[in-house]
DSSP file (Angstrom, degrees, kcal/mol; ACC not computed):
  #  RESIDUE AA STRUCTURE BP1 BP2  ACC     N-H-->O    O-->H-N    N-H-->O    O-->H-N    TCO  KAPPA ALPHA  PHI   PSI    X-CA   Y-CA   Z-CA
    1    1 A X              0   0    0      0, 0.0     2,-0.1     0, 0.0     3,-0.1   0.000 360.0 360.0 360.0 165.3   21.9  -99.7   12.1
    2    2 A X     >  -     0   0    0      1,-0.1     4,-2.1     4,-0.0     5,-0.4  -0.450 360.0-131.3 -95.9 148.9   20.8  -96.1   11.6
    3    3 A X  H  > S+     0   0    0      2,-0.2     4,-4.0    -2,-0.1     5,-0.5   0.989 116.4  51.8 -65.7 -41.6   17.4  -94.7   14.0
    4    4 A X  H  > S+     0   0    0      1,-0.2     4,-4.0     2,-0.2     5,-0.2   0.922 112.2  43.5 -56.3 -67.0   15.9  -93.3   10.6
    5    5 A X  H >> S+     0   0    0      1,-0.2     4,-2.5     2,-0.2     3,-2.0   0.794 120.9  43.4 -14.2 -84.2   16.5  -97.0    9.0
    6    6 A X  H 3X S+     0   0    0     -4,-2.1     4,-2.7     1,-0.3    -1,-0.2   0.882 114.1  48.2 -44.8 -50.0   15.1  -98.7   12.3
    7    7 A X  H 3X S+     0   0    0     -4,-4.0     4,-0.6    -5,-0.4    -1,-0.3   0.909 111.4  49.1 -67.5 -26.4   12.3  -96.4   12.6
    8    8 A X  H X< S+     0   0    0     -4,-4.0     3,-2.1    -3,-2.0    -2,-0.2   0.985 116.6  45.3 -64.6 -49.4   11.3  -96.8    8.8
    9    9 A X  H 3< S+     0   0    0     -4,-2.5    -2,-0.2     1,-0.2    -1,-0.2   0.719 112.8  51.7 -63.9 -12.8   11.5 -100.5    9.3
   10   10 A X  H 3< S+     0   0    0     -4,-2.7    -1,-0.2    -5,-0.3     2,-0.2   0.492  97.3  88.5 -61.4 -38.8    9.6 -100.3   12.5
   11   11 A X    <<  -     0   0    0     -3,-2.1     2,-0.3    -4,-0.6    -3,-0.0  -0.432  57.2-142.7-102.2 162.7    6.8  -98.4   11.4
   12   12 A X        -     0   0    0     -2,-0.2    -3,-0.0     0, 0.0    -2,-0.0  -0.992  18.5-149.3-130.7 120.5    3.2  -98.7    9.7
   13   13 A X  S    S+     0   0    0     -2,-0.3     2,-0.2     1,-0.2    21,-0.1   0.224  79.0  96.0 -49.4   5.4    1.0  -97.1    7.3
   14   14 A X        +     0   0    0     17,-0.1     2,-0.3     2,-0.0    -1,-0.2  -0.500  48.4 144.6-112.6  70.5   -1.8  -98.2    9.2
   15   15 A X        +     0   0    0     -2,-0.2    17,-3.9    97,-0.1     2,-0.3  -0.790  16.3 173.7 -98.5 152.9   -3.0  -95.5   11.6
   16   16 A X  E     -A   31   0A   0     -2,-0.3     2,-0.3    15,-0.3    15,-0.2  -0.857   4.9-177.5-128.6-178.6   -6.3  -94.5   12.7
   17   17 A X  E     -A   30   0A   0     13,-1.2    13,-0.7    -2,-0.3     2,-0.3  -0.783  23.8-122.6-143.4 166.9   -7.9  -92.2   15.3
   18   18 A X  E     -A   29   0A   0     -2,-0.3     2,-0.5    11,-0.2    11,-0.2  -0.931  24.7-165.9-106.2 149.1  -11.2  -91.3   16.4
   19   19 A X  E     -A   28   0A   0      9,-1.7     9,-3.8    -2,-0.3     2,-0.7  -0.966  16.3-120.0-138.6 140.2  -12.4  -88.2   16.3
   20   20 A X  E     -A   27   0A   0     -2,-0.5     2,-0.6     7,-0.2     7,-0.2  -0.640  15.7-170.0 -50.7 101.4  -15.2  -86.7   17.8
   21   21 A X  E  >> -A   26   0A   0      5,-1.8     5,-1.1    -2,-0.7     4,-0.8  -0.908  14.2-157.2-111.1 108.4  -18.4  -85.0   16.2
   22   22 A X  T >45S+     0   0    0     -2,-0.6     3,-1.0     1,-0.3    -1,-0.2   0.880  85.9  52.5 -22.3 -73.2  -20.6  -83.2   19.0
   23   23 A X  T 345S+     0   0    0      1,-0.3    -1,-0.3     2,-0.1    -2,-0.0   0.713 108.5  45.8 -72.0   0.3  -23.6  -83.1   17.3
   24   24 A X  T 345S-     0   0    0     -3,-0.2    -1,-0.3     2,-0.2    -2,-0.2   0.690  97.5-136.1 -95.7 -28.0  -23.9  -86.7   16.5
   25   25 A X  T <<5S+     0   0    0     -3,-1.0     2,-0.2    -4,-0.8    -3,-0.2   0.711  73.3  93.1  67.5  14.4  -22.8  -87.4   20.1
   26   26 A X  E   <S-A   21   0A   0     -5,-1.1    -5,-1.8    -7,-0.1     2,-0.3  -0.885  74.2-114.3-133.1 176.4  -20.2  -90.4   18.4
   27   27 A X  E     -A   20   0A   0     -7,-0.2     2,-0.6    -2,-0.2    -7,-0.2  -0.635  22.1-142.1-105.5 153.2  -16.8  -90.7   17.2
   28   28 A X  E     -A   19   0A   0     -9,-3.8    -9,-1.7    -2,-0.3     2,-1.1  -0.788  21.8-120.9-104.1 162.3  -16.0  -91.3   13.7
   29   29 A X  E     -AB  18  72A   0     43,-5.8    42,-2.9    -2,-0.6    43,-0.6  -0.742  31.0-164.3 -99.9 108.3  -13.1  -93.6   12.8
   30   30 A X  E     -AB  17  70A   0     -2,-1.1   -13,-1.2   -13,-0.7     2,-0.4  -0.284  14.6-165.3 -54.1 151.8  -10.2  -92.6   10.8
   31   31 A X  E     -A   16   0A   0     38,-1.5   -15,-0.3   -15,-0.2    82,-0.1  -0.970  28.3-111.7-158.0 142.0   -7.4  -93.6    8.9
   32   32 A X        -     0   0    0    -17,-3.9     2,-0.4    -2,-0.4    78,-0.1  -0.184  30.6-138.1 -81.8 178.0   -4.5  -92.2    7.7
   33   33 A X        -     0   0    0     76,-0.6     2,-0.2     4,-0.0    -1,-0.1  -0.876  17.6-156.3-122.1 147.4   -4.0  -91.7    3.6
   34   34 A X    >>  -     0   0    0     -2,-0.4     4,-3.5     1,-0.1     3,-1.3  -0.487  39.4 -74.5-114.1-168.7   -0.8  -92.4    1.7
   35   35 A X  T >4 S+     0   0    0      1,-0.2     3,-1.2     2,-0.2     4,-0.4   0.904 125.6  44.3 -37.5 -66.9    0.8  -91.4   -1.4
   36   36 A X  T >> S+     0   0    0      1,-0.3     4,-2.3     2,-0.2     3,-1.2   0.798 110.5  56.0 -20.4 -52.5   -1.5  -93.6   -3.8
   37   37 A X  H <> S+     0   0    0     -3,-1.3     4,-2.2     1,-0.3    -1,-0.3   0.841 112.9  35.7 -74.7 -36.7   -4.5  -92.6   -2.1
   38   38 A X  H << S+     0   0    0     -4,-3.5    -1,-0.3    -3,-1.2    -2,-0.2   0.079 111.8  66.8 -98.8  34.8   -4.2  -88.5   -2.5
   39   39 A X  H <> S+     0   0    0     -3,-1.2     4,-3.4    -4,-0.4    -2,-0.2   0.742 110.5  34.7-101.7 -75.9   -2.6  -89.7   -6.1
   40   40 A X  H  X S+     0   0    0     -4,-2.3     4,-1.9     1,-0.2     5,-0.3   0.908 117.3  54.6 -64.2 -32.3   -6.4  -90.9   -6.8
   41   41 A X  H  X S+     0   0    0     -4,-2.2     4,-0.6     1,-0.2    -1,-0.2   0.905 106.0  46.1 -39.1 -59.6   -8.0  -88.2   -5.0
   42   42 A X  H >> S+     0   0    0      1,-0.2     3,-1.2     2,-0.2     4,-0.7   0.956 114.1  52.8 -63.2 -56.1   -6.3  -85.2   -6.8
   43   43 A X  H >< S+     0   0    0     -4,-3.4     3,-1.5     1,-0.2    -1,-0.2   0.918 114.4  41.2 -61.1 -45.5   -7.2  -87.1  -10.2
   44   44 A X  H 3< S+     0   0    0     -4,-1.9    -1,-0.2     1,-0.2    -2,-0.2   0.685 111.7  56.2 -21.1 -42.6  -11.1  -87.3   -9.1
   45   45 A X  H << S+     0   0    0     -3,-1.2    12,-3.9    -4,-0.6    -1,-0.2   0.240  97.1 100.2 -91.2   3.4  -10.7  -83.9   -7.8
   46   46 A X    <<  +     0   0    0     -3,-1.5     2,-0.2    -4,-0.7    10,-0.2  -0.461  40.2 167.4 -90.4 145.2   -9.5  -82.8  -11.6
   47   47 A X        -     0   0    0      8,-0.2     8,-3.2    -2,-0.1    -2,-0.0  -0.852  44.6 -76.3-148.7 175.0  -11.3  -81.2  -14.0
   48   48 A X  B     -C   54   0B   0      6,-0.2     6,-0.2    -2,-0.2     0, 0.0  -0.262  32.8-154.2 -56.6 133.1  -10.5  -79.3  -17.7
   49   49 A X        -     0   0    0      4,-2.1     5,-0.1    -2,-0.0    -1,-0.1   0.482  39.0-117.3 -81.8  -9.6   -9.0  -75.6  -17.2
   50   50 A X  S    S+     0   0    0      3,-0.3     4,-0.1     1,-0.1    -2,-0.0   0.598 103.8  76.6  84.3  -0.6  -10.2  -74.8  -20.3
   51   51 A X  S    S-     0   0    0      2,-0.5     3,-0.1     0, 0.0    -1,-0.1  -0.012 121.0 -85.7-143.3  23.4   -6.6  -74.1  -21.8
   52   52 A X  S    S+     0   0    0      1,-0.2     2,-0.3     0, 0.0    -4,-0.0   0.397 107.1  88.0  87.8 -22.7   -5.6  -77.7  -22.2
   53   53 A X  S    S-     0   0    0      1,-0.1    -4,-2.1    -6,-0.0    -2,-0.5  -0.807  71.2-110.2 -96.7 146.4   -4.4  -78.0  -18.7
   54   54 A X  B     -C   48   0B   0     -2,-0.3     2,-0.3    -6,-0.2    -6,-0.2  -0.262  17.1-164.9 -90.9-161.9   -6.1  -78.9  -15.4
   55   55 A X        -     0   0    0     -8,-3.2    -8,-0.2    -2,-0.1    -5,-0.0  -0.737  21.9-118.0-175.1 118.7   -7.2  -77.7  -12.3
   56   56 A X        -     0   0    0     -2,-0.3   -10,-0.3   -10,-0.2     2,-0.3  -0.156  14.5-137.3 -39.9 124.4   -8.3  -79.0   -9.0
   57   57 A X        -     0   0    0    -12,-3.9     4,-0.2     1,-0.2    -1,-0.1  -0.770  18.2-158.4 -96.1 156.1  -12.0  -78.5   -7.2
   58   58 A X  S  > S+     0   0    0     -2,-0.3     4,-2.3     2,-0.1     3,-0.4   0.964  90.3  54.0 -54.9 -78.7  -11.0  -77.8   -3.5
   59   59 A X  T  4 S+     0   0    0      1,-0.3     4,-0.5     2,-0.2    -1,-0.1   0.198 109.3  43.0 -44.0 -19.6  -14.2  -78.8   -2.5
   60   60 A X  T  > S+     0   0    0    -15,-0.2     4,-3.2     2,-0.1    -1,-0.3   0.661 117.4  51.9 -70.1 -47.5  -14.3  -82.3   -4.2
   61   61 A X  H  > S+     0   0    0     -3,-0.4     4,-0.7     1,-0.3    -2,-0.2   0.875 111.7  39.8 -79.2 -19.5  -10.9  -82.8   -3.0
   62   62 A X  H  X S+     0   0    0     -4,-2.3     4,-0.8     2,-0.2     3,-0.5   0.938 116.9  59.1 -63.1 -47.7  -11.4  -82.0    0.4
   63   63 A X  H  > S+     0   0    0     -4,-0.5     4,-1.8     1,-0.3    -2,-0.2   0.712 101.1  47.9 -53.1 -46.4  -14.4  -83.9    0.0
   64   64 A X  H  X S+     0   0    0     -4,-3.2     4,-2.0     1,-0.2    -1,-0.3   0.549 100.0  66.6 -89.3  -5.7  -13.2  -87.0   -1.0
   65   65 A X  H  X S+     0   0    0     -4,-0.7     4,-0.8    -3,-0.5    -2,-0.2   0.707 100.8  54.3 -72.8 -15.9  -10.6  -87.1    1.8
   66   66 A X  H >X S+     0   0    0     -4,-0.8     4,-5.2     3,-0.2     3,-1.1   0.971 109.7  46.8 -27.5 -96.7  -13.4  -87.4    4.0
   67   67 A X  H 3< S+     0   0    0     -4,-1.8     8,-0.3     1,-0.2     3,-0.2   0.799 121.6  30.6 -11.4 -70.5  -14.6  -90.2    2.1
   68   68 A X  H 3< S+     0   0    0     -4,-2.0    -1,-0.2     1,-0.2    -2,-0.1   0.769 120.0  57.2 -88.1  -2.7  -11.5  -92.4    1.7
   69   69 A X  H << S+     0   0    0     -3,-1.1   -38,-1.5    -4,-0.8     2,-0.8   0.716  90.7  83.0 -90.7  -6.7  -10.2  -91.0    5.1
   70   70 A X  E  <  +B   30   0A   0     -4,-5.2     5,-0.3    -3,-0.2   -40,-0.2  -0.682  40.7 170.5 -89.6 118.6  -13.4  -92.2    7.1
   71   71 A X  E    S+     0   0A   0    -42,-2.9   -41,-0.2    -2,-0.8     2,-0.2   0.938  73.4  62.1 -89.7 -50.6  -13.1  -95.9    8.0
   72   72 A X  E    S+B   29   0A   0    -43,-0.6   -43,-5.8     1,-0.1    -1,-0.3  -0.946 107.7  20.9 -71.3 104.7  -16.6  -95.1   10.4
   73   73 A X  S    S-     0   0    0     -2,-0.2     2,-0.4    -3,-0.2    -1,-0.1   0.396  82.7-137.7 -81.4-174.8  -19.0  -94.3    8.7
   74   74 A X    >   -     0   0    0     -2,-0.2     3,-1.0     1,-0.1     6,-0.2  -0.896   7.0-158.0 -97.5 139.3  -18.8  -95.2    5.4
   75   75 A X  T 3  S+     0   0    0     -2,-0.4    17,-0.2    -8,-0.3    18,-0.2   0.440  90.3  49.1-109.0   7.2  -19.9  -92.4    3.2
   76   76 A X  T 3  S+     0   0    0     -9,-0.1     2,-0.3    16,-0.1    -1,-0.3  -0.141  75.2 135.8-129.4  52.8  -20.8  -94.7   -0.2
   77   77 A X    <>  -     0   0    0     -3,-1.0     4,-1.5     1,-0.1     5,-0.0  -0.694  64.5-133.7 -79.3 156.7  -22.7  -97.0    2.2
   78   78 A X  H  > S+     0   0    0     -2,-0.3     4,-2.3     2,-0.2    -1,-0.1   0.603 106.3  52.4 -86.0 -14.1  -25.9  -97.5   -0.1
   79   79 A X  H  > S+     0   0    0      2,-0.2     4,-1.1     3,-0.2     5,-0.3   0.985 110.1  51.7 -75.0 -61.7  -28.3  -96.8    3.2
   80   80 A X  H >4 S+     0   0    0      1,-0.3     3,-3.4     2,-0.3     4,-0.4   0.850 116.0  38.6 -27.9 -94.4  -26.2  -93.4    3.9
   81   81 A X  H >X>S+     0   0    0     -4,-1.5     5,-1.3     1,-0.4     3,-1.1   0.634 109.1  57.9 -69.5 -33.2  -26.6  -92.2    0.5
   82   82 A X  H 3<5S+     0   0    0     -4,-2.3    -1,-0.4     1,-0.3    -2,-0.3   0.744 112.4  44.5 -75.8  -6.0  -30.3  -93.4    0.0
   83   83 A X  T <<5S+     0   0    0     -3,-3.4    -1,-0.3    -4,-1.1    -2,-0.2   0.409 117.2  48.7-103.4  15.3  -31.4  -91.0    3.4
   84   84 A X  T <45S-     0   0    0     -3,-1.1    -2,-0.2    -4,-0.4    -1,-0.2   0.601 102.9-135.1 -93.3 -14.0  -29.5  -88.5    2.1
   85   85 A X  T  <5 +     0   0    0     -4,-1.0     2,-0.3     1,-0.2    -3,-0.2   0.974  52.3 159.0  44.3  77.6  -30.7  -88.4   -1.6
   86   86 A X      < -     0   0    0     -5,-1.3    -1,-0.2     1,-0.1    -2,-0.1  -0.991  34.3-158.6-114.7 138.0  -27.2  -88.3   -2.2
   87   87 A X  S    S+     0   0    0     -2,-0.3     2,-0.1    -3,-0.1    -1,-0.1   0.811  76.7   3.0 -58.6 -17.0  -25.9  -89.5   -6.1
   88   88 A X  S  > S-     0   0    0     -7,-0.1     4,-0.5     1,-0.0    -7,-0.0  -0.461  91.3 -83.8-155.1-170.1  -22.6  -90.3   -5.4
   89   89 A X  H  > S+     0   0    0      2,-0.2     4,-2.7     3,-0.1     5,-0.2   0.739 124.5  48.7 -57.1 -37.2  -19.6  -90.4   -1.7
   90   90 A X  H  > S+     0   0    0      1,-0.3     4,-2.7     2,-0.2    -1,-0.1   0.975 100.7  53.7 -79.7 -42.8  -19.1  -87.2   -2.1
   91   91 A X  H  > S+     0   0    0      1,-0.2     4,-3.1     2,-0.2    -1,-0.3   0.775 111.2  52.0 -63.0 -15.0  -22.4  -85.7   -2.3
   92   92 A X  H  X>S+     0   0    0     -4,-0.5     4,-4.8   -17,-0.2     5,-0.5   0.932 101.0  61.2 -61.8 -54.6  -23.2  -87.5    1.0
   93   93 A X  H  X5S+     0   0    0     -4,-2.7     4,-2.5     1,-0.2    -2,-0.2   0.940 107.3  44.4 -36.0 -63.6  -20.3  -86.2    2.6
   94   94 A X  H  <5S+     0   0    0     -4,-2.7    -1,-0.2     1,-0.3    -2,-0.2   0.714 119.8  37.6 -90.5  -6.3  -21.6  -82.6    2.1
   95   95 A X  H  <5S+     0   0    0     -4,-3.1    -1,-0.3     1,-0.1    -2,-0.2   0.797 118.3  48.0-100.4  -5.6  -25.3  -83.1    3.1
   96   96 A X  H  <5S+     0   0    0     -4,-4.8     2,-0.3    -5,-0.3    -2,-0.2   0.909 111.4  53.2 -78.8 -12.7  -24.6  -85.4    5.8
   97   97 A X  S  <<S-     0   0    0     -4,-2.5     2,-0.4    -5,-0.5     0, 0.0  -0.739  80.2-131.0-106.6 150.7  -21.7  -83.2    7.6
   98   98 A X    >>  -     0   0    0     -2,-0.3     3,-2.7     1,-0.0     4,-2.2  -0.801  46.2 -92.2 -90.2 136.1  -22.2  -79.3    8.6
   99   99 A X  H 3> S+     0   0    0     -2,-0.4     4,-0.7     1,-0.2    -2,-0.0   0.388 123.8  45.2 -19.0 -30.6  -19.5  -77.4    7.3
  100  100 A X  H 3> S+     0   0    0      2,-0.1     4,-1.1     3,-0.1     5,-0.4   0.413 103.4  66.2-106.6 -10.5  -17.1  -77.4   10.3
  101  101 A X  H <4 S+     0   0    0     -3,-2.7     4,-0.5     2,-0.2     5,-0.2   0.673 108.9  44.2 -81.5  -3.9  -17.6  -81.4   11.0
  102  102 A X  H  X S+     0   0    0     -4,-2.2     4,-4.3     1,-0.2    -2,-0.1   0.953 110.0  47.6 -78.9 -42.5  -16.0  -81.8    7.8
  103  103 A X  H  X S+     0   0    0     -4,-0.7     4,-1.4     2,-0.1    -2,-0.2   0.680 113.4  49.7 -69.8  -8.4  -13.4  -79.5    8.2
  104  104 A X  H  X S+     0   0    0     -4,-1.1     4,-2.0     2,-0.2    -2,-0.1   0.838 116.4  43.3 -76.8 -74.3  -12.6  -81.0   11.8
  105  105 A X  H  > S+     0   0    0     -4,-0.5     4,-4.7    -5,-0.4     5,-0.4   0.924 115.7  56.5 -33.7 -65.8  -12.7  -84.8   10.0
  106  106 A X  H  X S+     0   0    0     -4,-4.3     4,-0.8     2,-0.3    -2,-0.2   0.744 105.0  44.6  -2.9 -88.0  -10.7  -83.0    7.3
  107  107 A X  H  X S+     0   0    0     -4,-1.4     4,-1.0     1,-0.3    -1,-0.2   0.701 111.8  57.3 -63.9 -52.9   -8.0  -81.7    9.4
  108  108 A X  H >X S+     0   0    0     -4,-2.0     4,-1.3     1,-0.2     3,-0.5   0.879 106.2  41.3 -53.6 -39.4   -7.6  -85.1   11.2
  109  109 A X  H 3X S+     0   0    0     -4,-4.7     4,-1.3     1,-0.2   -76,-0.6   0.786 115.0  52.4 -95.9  -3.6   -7.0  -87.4    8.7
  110  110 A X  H 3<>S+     0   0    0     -4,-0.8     5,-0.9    -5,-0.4    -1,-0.2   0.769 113.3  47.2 -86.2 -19.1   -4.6  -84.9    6.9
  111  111 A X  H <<5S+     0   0    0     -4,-1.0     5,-0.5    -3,-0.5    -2,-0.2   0.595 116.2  48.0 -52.7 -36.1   -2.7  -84.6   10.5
  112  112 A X  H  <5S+     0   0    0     -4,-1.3    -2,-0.2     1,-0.2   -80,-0.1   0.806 101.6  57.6 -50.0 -64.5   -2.9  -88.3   10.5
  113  113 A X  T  <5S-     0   0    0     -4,-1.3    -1,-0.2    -5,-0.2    -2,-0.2   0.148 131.6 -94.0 -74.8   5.5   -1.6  -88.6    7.3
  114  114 A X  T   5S+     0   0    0      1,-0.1    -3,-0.2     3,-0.0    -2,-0.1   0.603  92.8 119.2  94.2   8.3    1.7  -86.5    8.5
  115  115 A X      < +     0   0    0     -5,-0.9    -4,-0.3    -6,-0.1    -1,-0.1   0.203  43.4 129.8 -85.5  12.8    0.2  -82.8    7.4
  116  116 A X  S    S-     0   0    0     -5,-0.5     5,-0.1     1,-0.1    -5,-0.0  -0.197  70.4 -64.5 -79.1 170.2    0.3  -81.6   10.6
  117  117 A X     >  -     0   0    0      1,-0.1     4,-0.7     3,-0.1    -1,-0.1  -0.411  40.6-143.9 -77.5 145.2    1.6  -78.4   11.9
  118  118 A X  H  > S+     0   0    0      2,-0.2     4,-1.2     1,-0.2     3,-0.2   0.751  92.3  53.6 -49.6 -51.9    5.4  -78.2   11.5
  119  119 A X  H  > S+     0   0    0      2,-0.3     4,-0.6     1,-0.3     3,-0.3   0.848 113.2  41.0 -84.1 -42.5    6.2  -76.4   14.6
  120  120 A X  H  > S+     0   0    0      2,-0.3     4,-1.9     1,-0.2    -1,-0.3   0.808 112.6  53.4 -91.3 -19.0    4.5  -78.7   16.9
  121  121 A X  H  X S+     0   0    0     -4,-0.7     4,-1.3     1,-0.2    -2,-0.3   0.664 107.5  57.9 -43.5 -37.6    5.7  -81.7   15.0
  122  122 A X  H  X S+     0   0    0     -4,-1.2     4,-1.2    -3,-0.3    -2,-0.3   0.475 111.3  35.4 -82.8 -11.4    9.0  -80.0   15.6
  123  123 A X  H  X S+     0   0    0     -4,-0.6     4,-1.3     2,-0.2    -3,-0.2   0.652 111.5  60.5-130.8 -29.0    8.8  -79.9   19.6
  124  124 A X  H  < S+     0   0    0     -4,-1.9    -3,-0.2     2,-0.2    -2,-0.2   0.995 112.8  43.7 -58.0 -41.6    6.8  -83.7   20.0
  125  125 A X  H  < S+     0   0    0     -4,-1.3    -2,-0.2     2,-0.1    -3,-0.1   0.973 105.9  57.5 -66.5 -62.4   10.0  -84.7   18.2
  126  126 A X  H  <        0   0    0     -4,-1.2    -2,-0.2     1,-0.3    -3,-0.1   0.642 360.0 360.0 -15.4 -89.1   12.3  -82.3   20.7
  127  127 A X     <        0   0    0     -4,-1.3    -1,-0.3     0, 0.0    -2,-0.1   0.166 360.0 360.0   1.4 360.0   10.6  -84.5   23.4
């Protein structure tokens, strides 16, 4: 049988990580996201261009890979959002996180999720 074959059959779409957030002094849990999942994201993350076409908020989309990429916490726990006065997941996301624990969360579950940098993806495999 072929390694790629073996390795597909081998493998699971169920990783997580921890990642650390300093100021919180705990780890959050992660999990990685597949097609489906950045399928709904990107449509969430949609809105009208104004010319019949659409066009993607960053900041929602970013936002909501938080969300479906955090396994712990949960960001549409109803407790979360009521000490946040947040309406909705997303708006929790961006008051409960400072700007760079998001992008840090961010950046793990999109690494997770096999978005990681090429070059060093290229030399763990060399290995």
């Amino acid at each position: 049988m072929a390694k790629g074959l073996d390795a597909l059959l081998g493998a699971t779409l169920e990783l997580t990580k921890e990642v650390y957030i300093a100021r919180l002094k705990t780890h959050f849990t992660i999990k990685a996201l597949g097609n489906e999942d950045l399928r709904r994201i990107n449509d969430r993350a949609s809105k009208p261009d104004g010319k019949g076409g659409m066009v993607t908020d960053d900041r929602m989309f970013n936002a909501l890979v938080v969300v479906k990429g955090c396994v712990d916490p949960d960001f549409n726990d109803k407790a979360l959002k009521s000490h946040y006065e947040a309406v909705d997941d997303v708006d929790c996301v961006t008051k409960a996180l400072l700007p760079g624990e998001m992008a840090k969360v961010l950046r793990a579950i999109l690494d997770l999720s096999g978005f990681g940098n090429e070059e060093e993806l290229i030399e763990d495999a060399k290995n």
